[in-house]
N, C-alpha and C positions, 0 to 999 in steps of 0.2 A: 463813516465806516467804509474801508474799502470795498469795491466787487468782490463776488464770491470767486477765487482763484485766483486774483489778483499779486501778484507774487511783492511779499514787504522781505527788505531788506534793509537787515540794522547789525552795522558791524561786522559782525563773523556767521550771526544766526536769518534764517532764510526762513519764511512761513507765509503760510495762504491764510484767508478767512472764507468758515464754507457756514451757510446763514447763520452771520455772526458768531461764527466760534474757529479761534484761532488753531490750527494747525501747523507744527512747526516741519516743516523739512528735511535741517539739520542737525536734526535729536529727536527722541522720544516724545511720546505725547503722553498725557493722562490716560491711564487705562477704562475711565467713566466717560471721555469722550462720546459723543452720538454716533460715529463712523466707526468707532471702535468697537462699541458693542453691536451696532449695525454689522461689519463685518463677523463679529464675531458666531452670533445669529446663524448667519448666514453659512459660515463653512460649518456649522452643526448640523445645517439641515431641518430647523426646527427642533431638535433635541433637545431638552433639559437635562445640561450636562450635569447637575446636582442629582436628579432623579435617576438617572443611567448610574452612576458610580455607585448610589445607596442602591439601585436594581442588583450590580454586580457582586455588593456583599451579601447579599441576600441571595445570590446565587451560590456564594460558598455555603452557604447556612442548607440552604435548601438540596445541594448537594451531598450534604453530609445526615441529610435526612432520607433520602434517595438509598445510600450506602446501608444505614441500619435499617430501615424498610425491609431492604432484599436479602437482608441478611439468610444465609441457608438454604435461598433458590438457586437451584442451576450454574450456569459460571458468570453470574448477573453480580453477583459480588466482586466478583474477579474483572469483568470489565468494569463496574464505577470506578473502584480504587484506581483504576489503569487511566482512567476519565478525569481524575483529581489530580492525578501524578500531573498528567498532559497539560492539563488546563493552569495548574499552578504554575507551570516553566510556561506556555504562552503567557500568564498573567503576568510571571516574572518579566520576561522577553520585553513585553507591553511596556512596564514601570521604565526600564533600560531603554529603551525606545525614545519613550517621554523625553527621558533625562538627560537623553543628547538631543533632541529635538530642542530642548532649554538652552543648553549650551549654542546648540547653532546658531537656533535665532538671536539669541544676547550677541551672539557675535555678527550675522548678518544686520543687526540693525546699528550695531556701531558700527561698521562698515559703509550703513545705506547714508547713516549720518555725515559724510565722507562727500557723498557724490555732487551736492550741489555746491560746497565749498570748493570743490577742483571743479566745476565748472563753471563758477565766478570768478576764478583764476585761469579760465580758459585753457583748461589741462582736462581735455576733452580725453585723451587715450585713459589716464586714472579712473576717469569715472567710466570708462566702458571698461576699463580693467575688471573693476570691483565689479559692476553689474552680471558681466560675465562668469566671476566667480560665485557668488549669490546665486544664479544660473545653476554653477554644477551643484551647490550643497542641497538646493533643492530638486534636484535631480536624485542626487544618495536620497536625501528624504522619501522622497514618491517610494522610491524602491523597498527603502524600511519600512515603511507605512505599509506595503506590499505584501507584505512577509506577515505582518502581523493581523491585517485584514485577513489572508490566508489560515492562519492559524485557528485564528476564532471561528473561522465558517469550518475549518477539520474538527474543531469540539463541538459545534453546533451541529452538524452532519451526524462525529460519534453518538453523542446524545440522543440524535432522532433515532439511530440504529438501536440503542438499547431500548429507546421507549418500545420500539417494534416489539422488540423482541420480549420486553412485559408487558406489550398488551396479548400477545401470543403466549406467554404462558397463562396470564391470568385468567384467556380463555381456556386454556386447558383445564386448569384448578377449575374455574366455572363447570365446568362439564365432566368435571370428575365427582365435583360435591353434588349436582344432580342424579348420576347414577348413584353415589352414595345414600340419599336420602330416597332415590325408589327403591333402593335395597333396604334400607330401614323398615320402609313401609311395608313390603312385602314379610321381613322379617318378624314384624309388630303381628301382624296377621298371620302370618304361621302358629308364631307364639302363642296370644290367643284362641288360634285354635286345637292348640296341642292343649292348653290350660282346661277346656272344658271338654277336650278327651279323653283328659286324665279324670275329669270327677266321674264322665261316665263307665271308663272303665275301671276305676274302684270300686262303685255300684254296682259293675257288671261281675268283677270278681266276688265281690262280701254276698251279693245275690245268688251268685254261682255254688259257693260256700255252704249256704244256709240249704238251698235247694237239694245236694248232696244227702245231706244227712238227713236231712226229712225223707228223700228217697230211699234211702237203708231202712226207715224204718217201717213205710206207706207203701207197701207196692201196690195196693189197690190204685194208687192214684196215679197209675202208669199212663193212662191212657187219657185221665184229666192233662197230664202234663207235658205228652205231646201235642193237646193240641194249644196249651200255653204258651209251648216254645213256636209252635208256628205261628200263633198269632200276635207274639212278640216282632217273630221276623217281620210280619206284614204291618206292622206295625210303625217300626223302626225304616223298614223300608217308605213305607208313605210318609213318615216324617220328614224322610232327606229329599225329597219331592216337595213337600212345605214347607220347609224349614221357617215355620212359623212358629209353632210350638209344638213340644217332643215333648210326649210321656215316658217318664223314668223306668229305668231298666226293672228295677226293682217290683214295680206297681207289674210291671205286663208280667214278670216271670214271677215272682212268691205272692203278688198281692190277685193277680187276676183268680189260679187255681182255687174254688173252692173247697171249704174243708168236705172230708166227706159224711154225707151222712142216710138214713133212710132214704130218703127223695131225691139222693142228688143224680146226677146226669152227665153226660160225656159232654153235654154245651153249659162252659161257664158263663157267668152274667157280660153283658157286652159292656164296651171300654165308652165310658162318655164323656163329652168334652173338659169335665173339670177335671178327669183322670189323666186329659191330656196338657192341660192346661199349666200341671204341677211342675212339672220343667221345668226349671228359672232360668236356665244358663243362655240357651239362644234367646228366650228371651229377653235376658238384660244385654244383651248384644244387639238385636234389634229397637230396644229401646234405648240403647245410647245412641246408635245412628239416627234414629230418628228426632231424638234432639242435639242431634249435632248439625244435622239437615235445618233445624229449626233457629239455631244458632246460626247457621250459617244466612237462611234469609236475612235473618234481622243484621246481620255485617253487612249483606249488598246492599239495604235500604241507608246501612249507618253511611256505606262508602259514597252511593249517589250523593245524598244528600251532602255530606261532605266536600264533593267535586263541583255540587251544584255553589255551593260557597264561597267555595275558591276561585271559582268565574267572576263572580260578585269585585269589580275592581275597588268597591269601598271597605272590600272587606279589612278591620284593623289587625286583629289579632292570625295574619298568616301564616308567620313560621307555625303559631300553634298547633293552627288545625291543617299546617302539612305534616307534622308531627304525628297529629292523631290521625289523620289518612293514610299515613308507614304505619303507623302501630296497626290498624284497623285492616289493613291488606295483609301484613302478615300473619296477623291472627287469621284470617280470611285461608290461606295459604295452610298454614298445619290444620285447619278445619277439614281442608281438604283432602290432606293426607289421612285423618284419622277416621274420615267416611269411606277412604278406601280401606280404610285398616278392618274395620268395621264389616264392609261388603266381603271382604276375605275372607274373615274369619266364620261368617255364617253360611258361606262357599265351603269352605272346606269341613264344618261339622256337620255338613249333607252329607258329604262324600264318606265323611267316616259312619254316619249313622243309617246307608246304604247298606257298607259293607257290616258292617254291625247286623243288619236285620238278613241279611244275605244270609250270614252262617250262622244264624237262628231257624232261619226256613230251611237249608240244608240238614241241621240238624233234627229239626222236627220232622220231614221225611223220610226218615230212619225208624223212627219208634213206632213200636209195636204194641197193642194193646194186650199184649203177653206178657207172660214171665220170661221168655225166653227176648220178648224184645225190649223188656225192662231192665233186662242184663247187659243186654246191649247201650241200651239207654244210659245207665253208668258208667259204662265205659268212654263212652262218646263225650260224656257228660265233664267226664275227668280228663279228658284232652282238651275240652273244651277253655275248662276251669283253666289248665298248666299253660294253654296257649293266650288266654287272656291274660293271667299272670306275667308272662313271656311278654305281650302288646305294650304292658304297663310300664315293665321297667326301659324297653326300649321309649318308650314314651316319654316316661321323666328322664333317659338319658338326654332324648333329642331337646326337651324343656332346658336340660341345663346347659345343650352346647350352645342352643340360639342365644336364650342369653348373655353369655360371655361372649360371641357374633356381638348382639345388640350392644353392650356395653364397648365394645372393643370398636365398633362402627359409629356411635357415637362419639368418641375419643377421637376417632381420626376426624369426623364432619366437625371438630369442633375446630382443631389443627388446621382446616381447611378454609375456615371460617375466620380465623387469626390469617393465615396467608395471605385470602384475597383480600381481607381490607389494610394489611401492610402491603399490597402489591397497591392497590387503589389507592395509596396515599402517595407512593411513588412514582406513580402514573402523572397523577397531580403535580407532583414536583415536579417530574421532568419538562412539562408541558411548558411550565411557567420560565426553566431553567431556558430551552428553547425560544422564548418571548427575548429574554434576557440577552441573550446571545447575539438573538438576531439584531437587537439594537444598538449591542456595541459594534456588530458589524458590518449596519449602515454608517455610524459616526466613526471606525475606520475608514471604510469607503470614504467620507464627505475629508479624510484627512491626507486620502490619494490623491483626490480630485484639487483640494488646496494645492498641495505640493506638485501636481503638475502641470496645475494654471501656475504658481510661482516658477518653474522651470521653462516655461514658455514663454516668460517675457521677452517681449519686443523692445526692452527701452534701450539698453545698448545699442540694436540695431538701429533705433532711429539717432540716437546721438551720432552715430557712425555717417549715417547718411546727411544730419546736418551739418555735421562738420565740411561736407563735402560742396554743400550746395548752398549755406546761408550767405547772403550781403554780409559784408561789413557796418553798413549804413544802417539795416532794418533791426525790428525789435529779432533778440536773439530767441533762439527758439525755445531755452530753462524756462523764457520768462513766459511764454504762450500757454494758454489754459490747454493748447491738445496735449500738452506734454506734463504740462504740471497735475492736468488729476491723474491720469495715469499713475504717475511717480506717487502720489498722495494715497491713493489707494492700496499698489504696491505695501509701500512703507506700514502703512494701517494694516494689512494683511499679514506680513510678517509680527506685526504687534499682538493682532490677535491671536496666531499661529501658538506665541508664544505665551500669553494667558491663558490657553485652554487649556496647554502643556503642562503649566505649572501645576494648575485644580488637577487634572489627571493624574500628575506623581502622588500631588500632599494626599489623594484619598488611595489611591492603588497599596500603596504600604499598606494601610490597613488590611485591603483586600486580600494581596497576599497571606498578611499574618494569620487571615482567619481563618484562609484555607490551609495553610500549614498544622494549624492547632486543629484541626476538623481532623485531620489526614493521621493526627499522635493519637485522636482516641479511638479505638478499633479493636478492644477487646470485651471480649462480654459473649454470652450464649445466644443463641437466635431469639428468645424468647426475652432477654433482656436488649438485645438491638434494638424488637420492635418496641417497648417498651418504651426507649431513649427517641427512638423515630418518632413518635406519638408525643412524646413530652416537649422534644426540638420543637415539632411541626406548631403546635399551639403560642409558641413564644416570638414566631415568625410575623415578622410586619411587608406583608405582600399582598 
């Protein structure tokens, strides 16, 4: 077996042996050679040229999940499409690239196959001819290589500008669907306590009602029922100071007055805790908070315990119980909203059952133990009545505007809620589109760098220089290993140039096509984009 470089010459054909495996000179080698796929390796960069080409269709895919994602946001529609247009003509650009990149090297290597036969015919200016022109095509190469390196880092640059510009909105929708749902919550709690200011002053009216016409017919009990009505105010007033339990309107003003009779007295019997106790309404208010409080411990014991779990590295069943840790936080989370909703609502039936006892006490310091201030007394009585009336129906007006507020703020947090996680899916994409990009446009790079180590060769210039300076007597210098790996490597290098060329076109076609059919479907409602985003994004191998 010859030395490794050893230059064998048979006939017409010229070739080395490099450990134990024949490399020819003056022709093509096997593309499974070890130097071949060694080079090849090598101007990748490490790259898995298989995995980059399926990365890049999967970036059409992923881009067209991007597009109905955003469907309906801002001008985030209008820049992807503008993003697909671009990237399909670079992708094109790319394939076209390839395709004369194939062309040249099939013709620099029947060319290269050229050089050591005119220099065994001692036709040294031929083979620095050829050399020289191999020189400039890989020159034009570097530069197209150049252009399309370029290219891909402008789409990978655009890209990152849109991500910005959706992580910038998606925080805004974040901090809009927050105030949205403290206005819920506030809302929830108004509601609520319009709800049980309506029962009260139904009671306060039907009580007011009955009171009337018992006084058209009782005026002895003028004087019982001023001090009724004052110790309703004092009453109602110390309630909204408690707001623990609130005795019904009804009890302090028709039930307190006793009937009259022989014995009876200007001090009615006094008001005792189970009189006050009859109230349900605050109180089923405080007692939903309180077991929502109670609900709520028993979530932080469930979430610790939960987290303490998840530390556990043996633990088997994780996605599960990250699963039930979202579910268990979120419920943790509307707990929270509904103990404020709760705390409002029994805030604000003080502040009415203040004012409520307020103009009971105003009222009852008017009446007179006369006929003359019993007259008065119906009079006040009957304004009293028209203005409670008047409370009510503004009452259930404001009961019905909130709710259609509630219902109509629900509808948009739900809208908001579809947004951001069609924005979060797009976020996602583009991240990954980003990864993608960036890695065709290091194995661009690594195909600049080829093409201008290939334009840089020295071998012309030393053929130049030995022609100038070798003996006639001594070994010639084609045949010397300084010269023959060089040349051997060369030649290997334009080989591999041109197998990586080829894998690059056979799969970019596809690429192309898929982004073109991605770019034909773009009609649908925003709510069917996200829909199609959602069904894409699941079908995706990334």
């Amino acid at each position: 077996m010859p030395n490794n470089y050893e230059l064998q010459v048979c006939e017409d054909s010229y070739s080395v042996f490099v450990d134990e495996v024949q490399y020819f000179l003056s022709q093509e080698n096997g593309n499974d050679l070890p130097l071949i796929q060694t080079q090849k390796q090598s101007l990748l960069m490490k790259i898995n040229l298989e995995e980059m080409l399926k990365n890049l269709l999967n970036c059409t895919k992923l881009l067209d999940v991007v597009y109905c994602s955003v469907a309906g946001i801002g001008t985030l529609p209008g820049r992807v499409s503008q993003l697909q247009t671009s990237l399909l003509q670079t992708v094109s650009d790319s394939e076209l690239t390839m395709n004369s990149f194939v062309r040249s090297t099939s013709k620099v290597l029947s060319d290269l196959s050229e050089v050591y036969p005119c220099l065994g015919d001692g036709d040294y200016q031929s083979a620095v001819s050829i050399l020289q022109s191999v020189k400039n095509v890989a020159k034009a190469m570097e530069n197209a290589a150049i252009e399309i390196r370029d290219a891909f880092q402008a789409r990978c640059d655009e890209t990152a500008s849109i991500l910005q510009d959706a992580f910038h909105s998606n925080q805004e929708f974040l901090d809009h669907r927050d105030q949205t749902t403290e206005e819920l919550t506030e809302m929830n709690a108004e509601l609520e306590a319009l709800e049980v200011l309506k029962t009260i002053l139904e009671t306060q009216v039907e009580t007011m009602n009955e009171e009337y016409k018992a006084l058209e017919k009782k005026e002895e009990q003028a004087a019982d029922r001023a001090f009724g009505l004052e110790l309703t105010g004092a009453i109602l007033g110390g309630l909204g100071e408690l707001v623990t339990t609130v005795l019904p309107i009804k009890d302090l003003v028709g039930g307190i007055t006793p009937e009259p009779s022989a014995e009876a007295t200007s001090t009615p019997d006094p008001v005792d805790d189970s009189q006050i106790a009859q109230n349900e309404e605050v109180r089923k208010s405080k007692q939903k908070k309180d077991d929502l409080e109670t609900r709520e411990k028993q979530l932080d014991q469930d979430i610790e315990a939960l987290k303490k779990e998840l530390s556990d590295p043996s633990i088997t069943d994780l996605e599960k119980k990250r699963q039930t840790l979202k579910e268990k936080e979120t419920e943790r989370e509307q707990l929270e909203q509904d103990i404020k909703t709760q705390e409002k609502t029994i805030e604000k039936v003080s502040g009415a059952l203040k004012a409520a006892g307020s103009s009971f006490t105003t009222a009852a310091s008017h009446e007179q133990t006369s006929v003359e201030a019993y007259n008065k007394r119906l009079e006040e009585l009957a304004r009293l009545r028209h203005e409670m009336a008047q409370q009510d129906a503004e009452n259930k007006a404001k009961i019905a505007k909130y709710k259609a507020k509630i219902a109509s703020s629900i509808d948009h947090k739900k809208d908001l809620d579809l947004t951001i996680q069609s924005l979060t899916m797009a976020i996602g994409s583009m991240r990954r589109i980003v990864t993608i990009l960036n890695e065709t446009i290091l194995f661009w790079k690594g195909v600049v760098v080829c093409c201008e180590t290939l334009a840089d060769s020295e071998l012309a210039a030393k053929i130049e220089e030995a022609e100038q300076t070798e003996s006639k007597t001594e070994k010639r210098f084609y045949e010397k290993r300084l010269f023959i790996k060089p040349f051997l490597l060369y030649f290997i290098q334009w080989q591999a140039l041109r197998l990586i060329s080829n894998e690059y076109v056979d799969s970019m076609d596809t690429v192309r096509k898929s982004l073109a059919e991605a770019m034909a479907e773009k009609e649908g409602t925003r709510e069917e984009q996200w829909n199609k985003a959602a069904a894409k994004a699941q079908t995706l191998d990334v």
